[in-house]
Every structure is written in C-alpha cells, then in structure tokens.
C-alpha positions as CSV (number, residue, x, y, z in Angstrom):
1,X,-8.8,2.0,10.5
2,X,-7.0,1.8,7.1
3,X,-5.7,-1.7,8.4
4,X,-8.6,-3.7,8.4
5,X,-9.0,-5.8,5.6
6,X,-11.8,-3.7,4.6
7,X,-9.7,-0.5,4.0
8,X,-6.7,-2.8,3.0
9,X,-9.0,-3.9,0.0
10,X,-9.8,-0.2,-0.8
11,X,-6.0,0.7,-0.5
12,X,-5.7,-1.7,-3.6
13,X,-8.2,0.0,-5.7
14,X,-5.7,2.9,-5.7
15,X,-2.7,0.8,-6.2
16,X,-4.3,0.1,-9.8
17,X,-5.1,3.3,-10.2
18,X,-1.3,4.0,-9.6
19,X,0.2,1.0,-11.5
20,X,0.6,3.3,-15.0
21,X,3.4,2.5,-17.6
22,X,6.1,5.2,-18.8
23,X,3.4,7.3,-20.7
24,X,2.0,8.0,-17.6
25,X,5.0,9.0,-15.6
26,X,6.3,11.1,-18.4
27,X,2.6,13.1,-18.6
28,X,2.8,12.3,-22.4
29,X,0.0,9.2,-22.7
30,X,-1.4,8.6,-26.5
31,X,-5.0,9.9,-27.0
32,X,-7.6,7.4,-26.4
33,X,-9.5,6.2,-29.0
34,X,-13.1,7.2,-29.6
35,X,-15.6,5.1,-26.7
36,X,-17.5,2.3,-28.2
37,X,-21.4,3.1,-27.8
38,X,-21.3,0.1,-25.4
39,X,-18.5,1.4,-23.2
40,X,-20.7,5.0,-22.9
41,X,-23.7,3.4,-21.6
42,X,-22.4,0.5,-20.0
43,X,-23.7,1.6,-16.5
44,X,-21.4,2.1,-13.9
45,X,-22.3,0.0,-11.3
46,X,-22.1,-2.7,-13.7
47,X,-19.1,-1.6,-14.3
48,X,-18.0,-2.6,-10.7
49,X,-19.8,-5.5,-10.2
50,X,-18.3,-6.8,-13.1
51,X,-14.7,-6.5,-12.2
52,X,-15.2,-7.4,-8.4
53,X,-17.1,-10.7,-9.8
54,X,-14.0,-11.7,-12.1
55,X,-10.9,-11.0,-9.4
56,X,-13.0,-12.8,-7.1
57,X,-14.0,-15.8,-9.4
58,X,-10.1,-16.3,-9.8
59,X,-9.6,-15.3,-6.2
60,X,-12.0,-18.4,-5.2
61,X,-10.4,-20.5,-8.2
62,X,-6.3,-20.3,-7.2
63,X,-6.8,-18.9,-3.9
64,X,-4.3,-20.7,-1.8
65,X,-1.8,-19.5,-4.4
66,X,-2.4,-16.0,-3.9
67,X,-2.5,-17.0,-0.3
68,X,1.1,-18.8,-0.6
69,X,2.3,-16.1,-2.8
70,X,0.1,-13.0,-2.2
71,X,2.6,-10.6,-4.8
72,X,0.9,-12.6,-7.6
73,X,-2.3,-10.9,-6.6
74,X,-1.0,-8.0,-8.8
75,X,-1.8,-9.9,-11.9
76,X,-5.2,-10.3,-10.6
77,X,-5.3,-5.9,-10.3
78,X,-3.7,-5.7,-13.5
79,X,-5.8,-8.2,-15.5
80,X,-9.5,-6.8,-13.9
81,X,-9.1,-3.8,-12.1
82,X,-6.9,-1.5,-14.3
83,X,-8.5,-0.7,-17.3
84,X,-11.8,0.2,-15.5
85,X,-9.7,3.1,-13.7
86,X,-8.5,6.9,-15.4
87,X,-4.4,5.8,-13.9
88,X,-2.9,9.6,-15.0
89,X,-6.1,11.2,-13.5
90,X,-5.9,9.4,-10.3
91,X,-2.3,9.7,-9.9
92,X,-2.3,13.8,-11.2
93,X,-4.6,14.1,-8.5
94,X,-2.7,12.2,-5.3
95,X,0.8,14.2,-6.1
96,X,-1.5,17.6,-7.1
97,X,0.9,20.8,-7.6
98,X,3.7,17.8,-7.1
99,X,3.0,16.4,-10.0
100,X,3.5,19.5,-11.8
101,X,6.7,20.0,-10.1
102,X,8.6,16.4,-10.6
103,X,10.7,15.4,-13.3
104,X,9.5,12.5,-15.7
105,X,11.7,10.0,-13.6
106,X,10.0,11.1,-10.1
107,X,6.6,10.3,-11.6
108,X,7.8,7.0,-12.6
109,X,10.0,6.2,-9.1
110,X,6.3,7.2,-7.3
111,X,4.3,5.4,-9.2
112,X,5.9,2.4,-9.2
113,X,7.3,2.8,-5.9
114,X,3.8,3.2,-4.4
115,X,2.3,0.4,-6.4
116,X,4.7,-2.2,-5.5
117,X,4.9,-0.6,-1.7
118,X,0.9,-1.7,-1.4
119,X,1.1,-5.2,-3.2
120,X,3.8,-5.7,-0.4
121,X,2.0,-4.6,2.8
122,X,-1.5,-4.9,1.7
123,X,-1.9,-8.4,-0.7
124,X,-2.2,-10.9,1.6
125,X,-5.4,-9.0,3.1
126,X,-7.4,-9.2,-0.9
127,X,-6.2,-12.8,-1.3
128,X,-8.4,-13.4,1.7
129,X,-11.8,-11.4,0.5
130,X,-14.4,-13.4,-0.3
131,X,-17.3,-12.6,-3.0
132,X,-19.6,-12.5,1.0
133,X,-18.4,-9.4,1.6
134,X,-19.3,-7.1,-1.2
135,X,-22.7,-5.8,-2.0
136,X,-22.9,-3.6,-5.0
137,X,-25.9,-1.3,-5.2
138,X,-28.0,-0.3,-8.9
139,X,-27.5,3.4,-9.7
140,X,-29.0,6.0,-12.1
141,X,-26.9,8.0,-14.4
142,X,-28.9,10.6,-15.9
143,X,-28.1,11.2,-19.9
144,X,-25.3,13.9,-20.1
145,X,-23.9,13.2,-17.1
146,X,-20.5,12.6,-16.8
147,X,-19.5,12.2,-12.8
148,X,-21.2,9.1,-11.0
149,X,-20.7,7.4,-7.6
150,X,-21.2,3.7,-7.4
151,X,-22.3,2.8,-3.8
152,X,-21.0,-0.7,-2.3
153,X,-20.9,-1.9,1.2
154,X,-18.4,-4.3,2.3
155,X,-18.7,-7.0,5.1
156,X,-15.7,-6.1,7.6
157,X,-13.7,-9.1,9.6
158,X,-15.9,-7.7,12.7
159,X,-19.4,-8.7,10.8
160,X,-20.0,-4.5,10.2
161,X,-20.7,-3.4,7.4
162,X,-19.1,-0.3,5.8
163,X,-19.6,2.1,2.7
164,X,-17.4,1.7,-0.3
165,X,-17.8,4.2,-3.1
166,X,-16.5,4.7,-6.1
167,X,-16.3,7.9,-8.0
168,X,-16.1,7.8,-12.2
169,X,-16.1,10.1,-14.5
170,X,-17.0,10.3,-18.5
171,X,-13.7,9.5,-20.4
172,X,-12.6,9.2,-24.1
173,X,-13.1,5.7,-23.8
174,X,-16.3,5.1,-21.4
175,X,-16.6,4.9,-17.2
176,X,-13.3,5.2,-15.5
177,X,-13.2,5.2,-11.7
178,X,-10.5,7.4,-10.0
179,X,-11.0,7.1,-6.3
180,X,-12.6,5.3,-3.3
181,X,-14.3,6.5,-0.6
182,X,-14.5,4.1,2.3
183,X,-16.7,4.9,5.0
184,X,-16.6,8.6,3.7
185,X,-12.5,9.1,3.6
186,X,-11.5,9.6,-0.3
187,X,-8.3,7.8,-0.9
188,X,-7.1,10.0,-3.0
189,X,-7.7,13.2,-0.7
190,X,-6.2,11.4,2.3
191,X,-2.9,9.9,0.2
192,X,-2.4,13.5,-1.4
193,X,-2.7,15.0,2.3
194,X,-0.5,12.4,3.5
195,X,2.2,13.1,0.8
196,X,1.9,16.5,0.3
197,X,2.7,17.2,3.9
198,X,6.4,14.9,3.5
199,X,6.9,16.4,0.2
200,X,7.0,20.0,1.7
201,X,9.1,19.2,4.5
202,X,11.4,16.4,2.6
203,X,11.1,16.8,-1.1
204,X,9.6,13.9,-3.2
205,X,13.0,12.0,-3.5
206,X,13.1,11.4,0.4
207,X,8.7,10.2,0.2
208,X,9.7,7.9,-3.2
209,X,12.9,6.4,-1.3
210,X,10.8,5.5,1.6
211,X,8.0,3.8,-0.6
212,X,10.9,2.0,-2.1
213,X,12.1,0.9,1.0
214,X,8.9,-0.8,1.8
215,X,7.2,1.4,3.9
216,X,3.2,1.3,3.7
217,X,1.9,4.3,2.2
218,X,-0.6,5.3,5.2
219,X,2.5,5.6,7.6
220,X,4.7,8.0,5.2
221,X,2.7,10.9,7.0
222,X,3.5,9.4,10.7
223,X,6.9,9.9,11.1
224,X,9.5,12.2,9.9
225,X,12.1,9.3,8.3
226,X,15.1,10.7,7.5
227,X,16.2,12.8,4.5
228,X,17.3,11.4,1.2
C-alpha cells in the first residue's frame, strides 16, 4: 500500500519533517523565537491548505520539469512544506531510544540519508499529484489547546478516496505538524517500528548505510541486508 501515489505523497510529508540542518542532528537547535499572535491562531487546517495550494500552484506552473527532473521536487518540500513541520520533534520521535543512543554524526548520516533516500524513490510520484486529489476539511481548535488533527482525503490513481491526517502540536513559534496518518497508519509509528526492529539486530550504521545506498525506507524492515 505505501506504493501508491497516495502513500508515496504522504511518505514526502515525513521526508520534510526529516530534512533538518546540523542543529538538528547535533540535538542542540537555537530557541525559537516567541510565536507571532498570527502564527497562534492561524488555524490549522489553514495551515495545510495553505501549503498544499502553493507546492501545487508551482507543481501545475513547472510541472514537466519536476516531471523531467523529479530531485528538484525537493526545493518545492523545502520552500512550502518545511517550516510548517516541528523537524527535531518528528525525527526524535522515528529513531525514539535511538536517538538518544547515536552520536551527533549518526543523527546527521539518518537524517540526510533518509531525506535524500525518499526524494529518490518517491519524487516522481508528487510531481504527478494534481490540486484534484486533495480535499482539506475545516476543524475546530478549542482555546488552550495545543494537539490538533487536520483531516484530508486524497483521490487515489484507483478513483478511492483515502484519509490523510495530519497531527500538530502548539510550538514556540505557532502550528507545527509532526506526522501523517494515512488511512489510519501514522508514519512516524510505522518508520520508528520499521527502524527500530534493524537497529536492534544491525546497529544504526548498517540502517544509515542502506538509506545511503538508495534503498526506500519502507523496505529497510523487509530484508536482513547485510552488516556494515
């Protein structure tokens, strides 16, 4: 299921919430200045329809030259996607106790490894959504709160339609998303299983060198690959 273009689309989601800089991979990111009133009551679904009207408005725009070239769809991520996701939360919570346990340079050779291990496998499949496809649906945040889903349904190749969710939370600097759900599998829960279960029998070198080497994320889990 994760290869359909639905779930392809969803793996990019985490891929920005992976694609951090060297604050990140070191654990040591600056404090984040204090949240404009806007950004705290900006609601979240607005949030996300925002940023999945502007990749797709450049999608439609240059789109046979993300078809051509579909690595350059990592600008798009970059550009619209990453600042409206919490990158150290996300990624603290796919490696878990491994985060804790991994040197500054592992966090960095897994972050970036995974990152550019999606826009390989996966970028061809967003250069082909289409603005069609996505509903995004009004939600409610009551005042305090800070933990909202955002509830989307996406059109699949097959004409079904599937739940996309996003999960944010309250941050220093207004809504940040930190994981999908699609069709009720959280990314997040299912990468962390996937990699958890390598990096106890392998040891997060041999799970980074095999990202490195190309190989998609959702198949790290399938077969043993061999030690590094």
């Amino acid at each position: 299921m994760r290869t359909s273009t639905v779930l392809v689309a969803g793996a990019w989601i985490v891929a920005a919430t992976l694609s951090a800089g060297t604050a990140l991979a070191q654990g040591n990111s600056a404090p984040a200045p204090a949240a404009s009133a806007a950004a705290t009551t900006q609601n979240p679904s607005d949030i996300v329809q925002s940023a999945a009207q502007s990749i797709l408005k450049d999608l439609d725009a240059n789109r046979a030259m993300y078809q051509k070239d579909p690595t350059k769809v990592g600008v798009l991520v970059d550009k619209y996607l990453l600042p409206h996701f919490d990158t150290e939360y996300a990624a603290r919570l796919v490696l878990a106790q491994n985060w804790r346990n991994a040197t500054a340079d592992q966090r960095k050779r897994f972050v970036d490894a995974f990152y550019h291990s999606l826009l390989t496998n996966y970028g061809s499949a967003l250069a082909d959504f289409t603005a069609d496809r996505m509903k995004v649906f009004p939600n409610k945040v009551e005042p305090g709160a800070d933990h909202a889903t955002v509830r989307t349904e996406v059109k699949r190749d097959s004409g079904d339609r599937i739940a996309v969710n996003y999960e944010l939370h309250m941050t220093p600097e207004g809504w940040k998303a930190y994981d999908v759900n699609i069709d009720g599998i959280s990314y997040v829960k299912s990468y962390r299983e996937d990699f958890g279960a390598q990096i106890q029998q392998q040891g997060i070198d041999a799970v980074i060198s095999r990202l490195e080497r190309g190989e998609k994320p959702s198949d790290i889990n399938k077969t043993t690959g061999s030690k590094s």
